[in-house]
KEKE-3310 file (N, C-alpha, C; in steps of 0.2 Angstrom, whole numbers, plus 5000, padded with zeros to 4 digits):
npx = (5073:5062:5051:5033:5022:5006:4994:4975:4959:4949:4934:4924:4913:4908:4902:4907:4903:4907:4923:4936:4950:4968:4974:4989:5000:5001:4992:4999:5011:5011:5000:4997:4993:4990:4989:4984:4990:4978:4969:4976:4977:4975:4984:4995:5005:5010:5024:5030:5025:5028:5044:5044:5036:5046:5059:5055:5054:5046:5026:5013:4999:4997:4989:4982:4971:4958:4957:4940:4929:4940:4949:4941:4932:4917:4909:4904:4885:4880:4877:4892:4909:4922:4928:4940:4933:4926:4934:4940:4930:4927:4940:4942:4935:4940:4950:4944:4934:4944:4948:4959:4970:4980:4991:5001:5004:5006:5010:5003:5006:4991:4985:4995:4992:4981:4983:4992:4980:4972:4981:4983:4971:4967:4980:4980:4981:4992:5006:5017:5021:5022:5026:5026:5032:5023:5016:5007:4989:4983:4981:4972:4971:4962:4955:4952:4942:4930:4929:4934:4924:4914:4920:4921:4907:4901:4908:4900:4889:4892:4890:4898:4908:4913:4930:4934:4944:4955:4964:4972:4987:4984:4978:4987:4999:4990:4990:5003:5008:4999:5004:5016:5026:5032:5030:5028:5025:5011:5004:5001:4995:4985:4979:4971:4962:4952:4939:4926:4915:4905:4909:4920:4935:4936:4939:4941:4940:4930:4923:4918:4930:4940:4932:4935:4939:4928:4931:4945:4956:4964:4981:4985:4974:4978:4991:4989:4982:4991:4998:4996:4999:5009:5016:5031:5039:5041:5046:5047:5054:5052:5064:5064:5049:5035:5037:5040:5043:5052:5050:5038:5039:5049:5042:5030:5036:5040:5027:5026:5028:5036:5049:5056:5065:5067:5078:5075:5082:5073:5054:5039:5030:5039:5041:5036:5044:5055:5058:5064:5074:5065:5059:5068:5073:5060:5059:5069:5067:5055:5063:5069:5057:5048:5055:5056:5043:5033)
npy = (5158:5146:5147:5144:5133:5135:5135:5127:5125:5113:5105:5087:5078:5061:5042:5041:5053:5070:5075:5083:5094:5099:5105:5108:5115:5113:5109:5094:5084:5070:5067:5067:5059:5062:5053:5055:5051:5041:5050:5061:5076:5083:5094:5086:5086:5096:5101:5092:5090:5106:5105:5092:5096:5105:5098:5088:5088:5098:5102:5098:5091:5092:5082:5083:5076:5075:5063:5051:5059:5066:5080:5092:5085:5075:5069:5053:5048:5038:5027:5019:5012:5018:5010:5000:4998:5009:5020:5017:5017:5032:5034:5029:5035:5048:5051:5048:5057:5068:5065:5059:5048:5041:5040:5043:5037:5043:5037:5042:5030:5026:5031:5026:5012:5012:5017:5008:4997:5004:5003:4990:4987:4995:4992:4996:5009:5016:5024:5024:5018:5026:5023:5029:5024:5012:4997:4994:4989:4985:4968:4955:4938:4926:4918:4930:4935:4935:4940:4954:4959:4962:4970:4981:4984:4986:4998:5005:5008:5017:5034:5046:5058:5075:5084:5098:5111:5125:5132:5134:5128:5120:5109:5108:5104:5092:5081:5081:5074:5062:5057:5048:5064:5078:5096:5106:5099:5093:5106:5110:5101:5102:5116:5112:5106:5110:5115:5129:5131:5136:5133:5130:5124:5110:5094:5092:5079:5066:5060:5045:5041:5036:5023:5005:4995:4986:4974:4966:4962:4946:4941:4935:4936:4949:4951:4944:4954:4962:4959:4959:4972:4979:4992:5000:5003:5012:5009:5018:5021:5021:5026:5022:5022:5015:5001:4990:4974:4966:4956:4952:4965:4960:4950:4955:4965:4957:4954:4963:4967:4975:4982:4993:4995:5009:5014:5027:5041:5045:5049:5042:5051:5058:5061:5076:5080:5079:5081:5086:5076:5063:5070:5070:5058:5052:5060:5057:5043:5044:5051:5041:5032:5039:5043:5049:5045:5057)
npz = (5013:5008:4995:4999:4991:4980:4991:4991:5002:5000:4998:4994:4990:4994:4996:5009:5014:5015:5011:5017:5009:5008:4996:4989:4978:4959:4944:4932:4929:4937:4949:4968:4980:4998:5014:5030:5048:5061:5071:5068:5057:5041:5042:5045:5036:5032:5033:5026:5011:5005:5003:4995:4983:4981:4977:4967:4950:4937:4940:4951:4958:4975:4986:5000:5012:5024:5034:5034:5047:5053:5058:5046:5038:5035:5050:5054:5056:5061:5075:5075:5078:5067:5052:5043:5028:5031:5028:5016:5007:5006:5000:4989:4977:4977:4968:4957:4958:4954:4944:4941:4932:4934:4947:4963:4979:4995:5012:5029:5045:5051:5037:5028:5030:5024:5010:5005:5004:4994:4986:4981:4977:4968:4956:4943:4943:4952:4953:4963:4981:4996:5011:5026:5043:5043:5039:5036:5043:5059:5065:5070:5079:5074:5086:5095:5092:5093:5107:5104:5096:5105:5114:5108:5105:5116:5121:5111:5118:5126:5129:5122:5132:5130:5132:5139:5135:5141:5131:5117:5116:5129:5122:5114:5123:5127:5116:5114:5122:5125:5110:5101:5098:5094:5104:5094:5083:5087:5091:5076:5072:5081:5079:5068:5073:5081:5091:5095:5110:5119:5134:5131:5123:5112:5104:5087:5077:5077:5090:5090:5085:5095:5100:5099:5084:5078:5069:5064:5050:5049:5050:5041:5030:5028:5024:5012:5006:5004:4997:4983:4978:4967:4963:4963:4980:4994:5011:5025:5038:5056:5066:5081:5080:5080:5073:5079:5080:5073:5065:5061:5053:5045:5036:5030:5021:5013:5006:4997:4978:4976:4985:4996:5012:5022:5035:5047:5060:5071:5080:5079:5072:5063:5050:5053:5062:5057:5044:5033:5030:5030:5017:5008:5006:5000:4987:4982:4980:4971:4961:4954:4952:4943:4932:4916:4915:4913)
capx = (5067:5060:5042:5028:5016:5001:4988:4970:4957:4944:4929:4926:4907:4909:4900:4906:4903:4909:4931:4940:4958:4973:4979:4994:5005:4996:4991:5004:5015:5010:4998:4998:4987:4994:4984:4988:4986:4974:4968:4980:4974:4979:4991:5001:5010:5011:5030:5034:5023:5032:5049:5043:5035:5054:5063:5053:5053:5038:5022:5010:4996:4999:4979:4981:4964:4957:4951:4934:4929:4945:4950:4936:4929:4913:4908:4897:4882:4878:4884:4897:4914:4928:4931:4943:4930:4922:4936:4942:4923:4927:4947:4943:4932:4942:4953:4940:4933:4949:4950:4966:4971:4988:4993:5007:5002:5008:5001:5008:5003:4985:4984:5000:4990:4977:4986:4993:4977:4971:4988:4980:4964:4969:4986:4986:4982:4996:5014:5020:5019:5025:5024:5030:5031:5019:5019:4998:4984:4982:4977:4970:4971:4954:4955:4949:4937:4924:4930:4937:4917:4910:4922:4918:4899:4904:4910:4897:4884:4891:4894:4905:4908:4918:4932:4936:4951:4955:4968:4975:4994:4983:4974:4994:5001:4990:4990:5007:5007:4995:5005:5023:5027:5032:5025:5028:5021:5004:5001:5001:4989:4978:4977:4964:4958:4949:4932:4926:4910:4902:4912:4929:4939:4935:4942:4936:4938:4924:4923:4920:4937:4942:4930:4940:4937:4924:4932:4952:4958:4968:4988:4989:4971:4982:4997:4986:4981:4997:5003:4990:5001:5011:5019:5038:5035:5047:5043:5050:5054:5057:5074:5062:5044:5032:5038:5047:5042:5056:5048:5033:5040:5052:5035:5024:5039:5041:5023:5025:5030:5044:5048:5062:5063:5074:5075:5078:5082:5066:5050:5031:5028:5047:5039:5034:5047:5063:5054:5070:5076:5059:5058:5077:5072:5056:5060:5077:5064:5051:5066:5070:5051:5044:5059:5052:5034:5030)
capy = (5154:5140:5149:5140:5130:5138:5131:5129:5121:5110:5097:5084:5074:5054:5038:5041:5059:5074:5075:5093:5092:5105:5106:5113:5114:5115:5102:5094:5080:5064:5070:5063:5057:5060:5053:5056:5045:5041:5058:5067:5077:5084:5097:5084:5083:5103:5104:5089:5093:5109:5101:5087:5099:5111:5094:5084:5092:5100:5103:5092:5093:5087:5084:5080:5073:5072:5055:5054:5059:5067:5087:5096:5082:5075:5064:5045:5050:5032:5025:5012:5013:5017:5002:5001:4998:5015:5024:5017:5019:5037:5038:5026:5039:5053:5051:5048:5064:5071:5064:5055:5040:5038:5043:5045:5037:5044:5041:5040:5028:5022:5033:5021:5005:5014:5019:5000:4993:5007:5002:4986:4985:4995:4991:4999:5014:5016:5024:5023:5020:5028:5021:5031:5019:5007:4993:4991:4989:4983:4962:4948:4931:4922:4918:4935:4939:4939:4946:4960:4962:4962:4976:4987:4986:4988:5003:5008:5008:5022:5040:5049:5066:5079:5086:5105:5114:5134:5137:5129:5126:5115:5104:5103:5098:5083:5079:5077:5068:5054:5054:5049:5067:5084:5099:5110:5096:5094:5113:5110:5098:5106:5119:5110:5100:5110:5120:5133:5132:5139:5129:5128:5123:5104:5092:5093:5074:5062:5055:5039:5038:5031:5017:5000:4994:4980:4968:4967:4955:4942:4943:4930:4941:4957:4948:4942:4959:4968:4953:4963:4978:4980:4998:5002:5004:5015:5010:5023:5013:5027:5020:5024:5022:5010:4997:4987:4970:4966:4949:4956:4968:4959:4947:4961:4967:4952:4955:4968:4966:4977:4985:4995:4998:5013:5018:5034:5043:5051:5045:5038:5057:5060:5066:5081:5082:5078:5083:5087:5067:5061:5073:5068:5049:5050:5064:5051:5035:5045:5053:5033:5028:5043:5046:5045:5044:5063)
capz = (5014:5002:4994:4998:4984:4982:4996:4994:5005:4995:5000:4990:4991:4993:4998:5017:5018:5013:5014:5017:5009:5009:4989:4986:4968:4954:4940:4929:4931:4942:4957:4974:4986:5005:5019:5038:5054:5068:5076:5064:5051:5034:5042:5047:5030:5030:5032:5022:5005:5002:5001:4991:4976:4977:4976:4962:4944:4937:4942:4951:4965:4980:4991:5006:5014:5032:5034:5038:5057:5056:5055:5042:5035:5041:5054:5054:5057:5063:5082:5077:5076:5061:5050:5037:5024:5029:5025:5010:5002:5002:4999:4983:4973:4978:4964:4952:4956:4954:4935:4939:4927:4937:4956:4967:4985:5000:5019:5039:5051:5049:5032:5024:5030:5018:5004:5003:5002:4988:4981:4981:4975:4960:4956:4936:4942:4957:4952:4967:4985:4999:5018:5033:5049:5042:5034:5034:5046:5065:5063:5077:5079:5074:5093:5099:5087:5098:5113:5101:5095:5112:5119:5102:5103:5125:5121:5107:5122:5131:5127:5125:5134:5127:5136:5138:5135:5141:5126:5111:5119:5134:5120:5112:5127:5126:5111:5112:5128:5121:5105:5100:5094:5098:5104:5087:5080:5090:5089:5071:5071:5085:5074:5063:5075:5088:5087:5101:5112:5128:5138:5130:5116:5110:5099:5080:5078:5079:5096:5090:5083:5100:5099:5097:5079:5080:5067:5061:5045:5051:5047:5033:5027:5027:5019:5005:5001:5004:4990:4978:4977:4961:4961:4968:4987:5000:5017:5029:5046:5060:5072:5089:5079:5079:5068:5082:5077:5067:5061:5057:5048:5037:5033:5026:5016:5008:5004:4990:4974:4972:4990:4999:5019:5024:5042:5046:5064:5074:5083:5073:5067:5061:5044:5054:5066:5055:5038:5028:5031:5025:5009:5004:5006:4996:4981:4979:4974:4967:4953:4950:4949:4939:4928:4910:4914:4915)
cpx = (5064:5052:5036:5022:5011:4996:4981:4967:4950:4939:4925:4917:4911:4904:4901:4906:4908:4918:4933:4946:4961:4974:4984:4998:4999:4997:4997:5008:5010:5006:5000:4993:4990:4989:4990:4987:4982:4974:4973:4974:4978:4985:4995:5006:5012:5019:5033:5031:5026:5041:5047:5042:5041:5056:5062:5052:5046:5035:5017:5006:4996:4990:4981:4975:4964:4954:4945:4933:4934:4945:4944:4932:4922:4913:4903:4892:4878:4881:4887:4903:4916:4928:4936:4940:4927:4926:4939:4935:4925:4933:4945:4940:4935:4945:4950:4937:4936:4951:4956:4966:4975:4990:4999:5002:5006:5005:5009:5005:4996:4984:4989:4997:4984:4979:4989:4988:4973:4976:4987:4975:4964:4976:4986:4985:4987:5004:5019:5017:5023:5023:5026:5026:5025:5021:5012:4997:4987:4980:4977:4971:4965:4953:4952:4944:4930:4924:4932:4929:4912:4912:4919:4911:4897:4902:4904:4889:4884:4893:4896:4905:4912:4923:4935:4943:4952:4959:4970:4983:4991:4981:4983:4997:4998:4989:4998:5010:5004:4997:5011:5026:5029:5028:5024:5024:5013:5003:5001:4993:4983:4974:4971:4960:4955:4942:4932:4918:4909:4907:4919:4929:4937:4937:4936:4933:4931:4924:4924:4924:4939:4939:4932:4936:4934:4929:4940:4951:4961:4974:4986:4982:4976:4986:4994:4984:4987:5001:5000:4995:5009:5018:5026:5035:5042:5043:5048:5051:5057:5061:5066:5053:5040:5033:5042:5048:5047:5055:5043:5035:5042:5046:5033:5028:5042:5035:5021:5028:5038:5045:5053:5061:5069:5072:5080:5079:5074:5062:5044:5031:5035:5044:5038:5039:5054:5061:5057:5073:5071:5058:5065:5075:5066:5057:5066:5072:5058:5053:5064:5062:5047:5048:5058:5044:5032:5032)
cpy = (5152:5146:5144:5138:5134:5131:5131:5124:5118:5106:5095:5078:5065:5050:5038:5047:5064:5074:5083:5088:5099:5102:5110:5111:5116:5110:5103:5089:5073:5068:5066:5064:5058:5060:5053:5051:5046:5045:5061:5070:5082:5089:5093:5083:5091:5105:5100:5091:5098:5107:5094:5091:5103:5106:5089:5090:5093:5101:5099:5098:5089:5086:5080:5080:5074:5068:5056:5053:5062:5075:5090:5092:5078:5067:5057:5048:5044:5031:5019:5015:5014:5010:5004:5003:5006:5020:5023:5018:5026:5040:5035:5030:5046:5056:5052:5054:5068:5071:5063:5048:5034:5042:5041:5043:5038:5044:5042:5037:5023:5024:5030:5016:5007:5015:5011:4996:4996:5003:4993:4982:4990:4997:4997:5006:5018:5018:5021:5022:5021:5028:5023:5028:5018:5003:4989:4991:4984:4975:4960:4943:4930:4920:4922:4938:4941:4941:4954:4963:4965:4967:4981:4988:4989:4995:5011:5011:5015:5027:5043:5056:5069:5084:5092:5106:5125:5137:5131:5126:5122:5109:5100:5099:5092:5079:5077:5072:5063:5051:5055:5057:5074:5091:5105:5106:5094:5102:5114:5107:5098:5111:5119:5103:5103:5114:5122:5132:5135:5137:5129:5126:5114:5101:5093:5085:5073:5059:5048:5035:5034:5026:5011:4997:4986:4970:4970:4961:4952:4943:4940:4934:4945:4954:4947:4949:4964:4964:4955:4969:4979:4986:4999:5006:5005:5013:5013:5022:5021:5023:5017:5025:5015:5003:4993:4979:4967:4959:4950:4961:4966:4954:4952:4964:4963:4952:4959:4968:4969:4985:4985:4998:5003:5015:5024:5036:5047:5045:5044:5045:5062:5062:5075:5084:5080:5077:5083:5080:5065:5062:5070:5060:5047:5056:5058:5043:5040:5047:5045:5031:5030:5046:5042:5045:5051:5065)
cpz = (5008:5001:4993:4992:4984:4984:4994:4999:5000:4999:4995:4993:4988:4996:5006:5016:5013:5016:5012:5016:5007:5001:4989:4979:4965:4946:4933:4934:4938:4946:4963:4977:4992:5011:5026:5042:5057:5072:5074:5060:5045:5035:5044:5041:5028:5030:5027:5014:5002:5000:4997:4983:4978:4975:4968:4957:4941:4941:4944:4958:4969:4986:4996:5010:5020:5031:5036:5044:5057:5055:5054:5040:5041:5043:5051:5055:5063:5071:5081:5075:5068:5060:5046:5030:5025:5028:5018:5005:5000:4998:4991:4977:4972:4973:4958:4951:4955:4945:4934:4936:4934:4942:4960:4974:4991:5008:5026:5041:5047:5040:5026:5023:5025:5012:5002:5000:4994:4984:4978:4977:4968:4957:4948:4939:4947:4953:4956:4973:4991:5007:5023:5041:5048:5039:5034:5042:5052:5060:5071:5074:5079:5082:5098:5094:5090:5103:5109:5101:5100:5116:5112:5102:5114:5125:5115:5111:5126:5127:5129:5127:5133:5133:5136:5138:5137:5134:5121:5115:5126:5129:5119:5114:5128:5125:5109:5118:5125:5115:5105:5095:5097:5098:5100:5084:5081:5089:5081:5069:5077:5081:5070:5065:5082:5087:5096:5104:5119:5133:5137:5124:5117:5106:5094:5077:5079:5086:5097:5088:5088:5103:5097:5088:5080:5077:5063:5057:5050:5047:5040:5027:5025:5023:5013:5001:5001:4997:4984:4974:4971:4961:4965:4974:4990:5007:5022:5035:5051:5064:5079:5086:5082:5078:5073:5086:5071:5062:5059:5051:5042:5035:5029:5021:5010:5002:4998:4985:4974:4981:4993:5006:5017:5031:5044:5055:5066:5079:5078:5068:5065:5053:5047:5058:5064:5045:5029:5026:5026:5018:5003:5003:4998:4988:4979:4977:4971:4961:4951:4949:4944:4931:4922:4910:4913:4909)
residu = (UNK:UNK:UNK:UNK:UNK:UNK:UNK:UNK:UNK:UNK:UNK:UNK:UNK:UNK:UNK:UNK:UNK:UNK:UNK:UNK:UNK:UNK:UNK:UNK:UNK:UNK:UNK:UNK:UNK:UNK:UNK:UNK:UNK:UNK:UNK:UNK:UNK:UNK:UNK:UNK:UNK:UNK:UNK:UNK:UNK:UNK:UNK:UNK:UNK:UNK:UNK:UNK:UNK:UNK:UNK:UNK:UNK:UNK:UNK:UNK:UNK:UNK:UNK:UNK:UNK:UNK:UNK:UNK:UNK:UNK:UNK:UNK:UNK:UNK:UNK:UNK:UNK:UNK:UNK:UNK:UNK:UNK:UNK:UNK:UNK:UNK:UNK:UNK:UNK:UNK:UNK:UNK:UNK:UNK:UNK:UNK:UNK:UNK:UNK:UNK:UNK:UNK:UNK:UNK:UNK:UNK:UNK:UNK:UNK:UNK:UNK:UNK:UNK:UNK:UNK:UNK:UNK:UNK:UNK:UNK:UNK:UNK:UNK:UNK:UNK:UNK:UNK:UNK:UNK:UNK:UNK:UNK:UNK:UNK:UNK:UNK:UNK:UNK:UNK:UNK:UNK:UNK:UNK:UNK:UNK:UNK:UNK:UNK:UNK:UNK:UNK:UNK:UNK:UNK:UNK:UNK:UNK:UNK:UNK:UNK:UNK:UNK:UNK:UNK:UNK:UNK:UNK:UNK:UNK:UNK:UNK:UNK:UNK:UNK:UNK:UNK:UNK:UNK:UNK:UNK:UNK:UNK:UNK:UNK:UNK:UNK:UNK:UNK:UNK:UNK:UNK:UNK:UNK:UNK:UNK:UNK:UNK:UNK:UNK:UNK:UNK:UNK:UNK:UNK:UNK:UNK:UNK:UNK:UNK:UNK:UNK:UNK:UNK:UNK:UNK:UNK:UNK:UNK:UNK:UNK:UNK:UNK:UNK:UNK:UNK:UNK:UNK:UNK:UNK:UNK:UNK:UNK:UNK:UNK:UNK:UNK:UNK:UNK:UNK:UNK:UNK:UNK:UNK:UNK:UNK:UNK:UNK:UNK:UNK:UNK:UNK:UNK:UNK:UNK:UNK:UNK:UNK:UNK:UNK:UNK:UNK:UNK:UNK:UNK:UNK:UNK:UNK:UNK:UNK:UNK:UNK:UNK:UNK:UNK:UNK:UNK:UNK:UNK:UNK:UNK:UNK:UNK:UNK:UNK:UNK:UNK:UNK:UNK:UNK:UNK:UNK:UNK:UNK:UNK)
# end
């Protein structure tokens, strides 16, 4: 049995709010950034991170984040939805609180269409970037921008009620019902997604997370900033994921400087539930990207 890195748990003061992250390894060599997706949170990268630090040489930290509203980290305090902009306000200082020059990106999901646009907006300092079933953010057509803002602010009028649970193994079952993913996999990330009250168990989440986002770039937006991004890019295509736009996707890949799809067997959260796959994929371009720099 592999020995696990040494884990701890950390929070980290930013412009949106205080962030909880999972660190594990230990300083030396490239670090890495790993963000999760939408109503995931940083345990989602718990089986893939220790096979990533056996496989890559040396030593590094790997910080795995809960977004904000997500996991341990805290909520909006405000009543409007998630935007983009409010999570990268705090993902972009993280690093600097961190006292990194030079970084290793890694996300899933929404957490990938994050780490693009960081990959983006500051290109020199970016080694690498690593995209599991993404290839960036949700967009609209100028078309519905207003019906988009008028179902988001709709939706900002009402509250929201929280929904009880008797056990952790009910919340998992429907966390993996609601999500492409299986049910090792949701009890994983129920785990650090649930808090206890008088009434039952509750999601940990922000409520508001499921608020429709008021306002999305527009595609040839997005394209314009995914055309920002500089650093050698894996994008990790699941067979049976998300990603099932096959024009869209080869567009946005076109998008990036220096950019390689590979598609792998699974479903969206195939990092989590085919882990070995993923880790052999990305340890195989991180040698080639990082060899010599350390």
């Amino acid at each position: 049995m592999m020995e696990l890195p040494m884990l701890v748990e950390q929070y980290f003061t930013t412009p949106a709010g205080t962030l909880a992250a999972r660190v594990w390894g230990q300083v030396g060599g490239i670090p890495i950034l790993a963000l999760h997706g939408w109503q995931d949170n940083a345990a989602s990268h718990d089986a893939l991170i220790p096979l990533l630090l056996a496989g890559l040489h040396g030593s590094r930290l790997v910080v795995a984040a809960d977004l904000p509203g997500h996991g341990f980290s805290e909520h909006k305090h405000d009543a409007t939805a998630y935007t983009l902009a409010d999570y990268l306000s705090g993902l972009a200082v993280l690093p600097r609180t961190l006292h990194w020059q030079r970084y290793i990106l890694l996300g899933h999901s929404l957490g990938a269409a994050l780490c693009a646009y960081l990959a983006a907006l500051y290109p020199k300092r970016i080694v690498a970037l690593v995209m599991i079933d993404s290839v960036g953010p949700l967009t609209t057509s100028p078309g519905v921008a207003a019906t988009q803002l008028r179902r988001s602010l709709a939706m900002q009028r009402h509250q929201l009620r929280p929904r009880y649970y008797a056990d952790l193994e009910a919340m998992a079952q429907r966390r993996a019902e609601a999500g492409d993913l299986s049910i090792a996999a949701a009890r994983i990330l129920v785990a650090r997604n649930h808090r206890r009250t008088d009434q039952g168990l509750v999601w940990r989440n922000d409520p508001k997370l499921r608020w429709l986002t008021p306002v999305y770039m527009s595609e040839a937006q997005t394209q314009s900033v995914l055309g920002e991004v500089q650093a050698p890019t894996l994008i990790i295509r699941a067979k049976d994921g998300l990603l099932t736009n096959t024009d869209l996707v080869s567009a946005r890949c076109r998008c990036f400087a220096r950019a390689k799809l590979e598609t792998l067997p699974g479903h969206h959260h195939l990092h989590m539930d085919a882990p070995h796959a993923v880790a052999s994929s990305v340890i195989k371009f991180l040698h080639n990207v990082i060899k010599g720099q350390e």
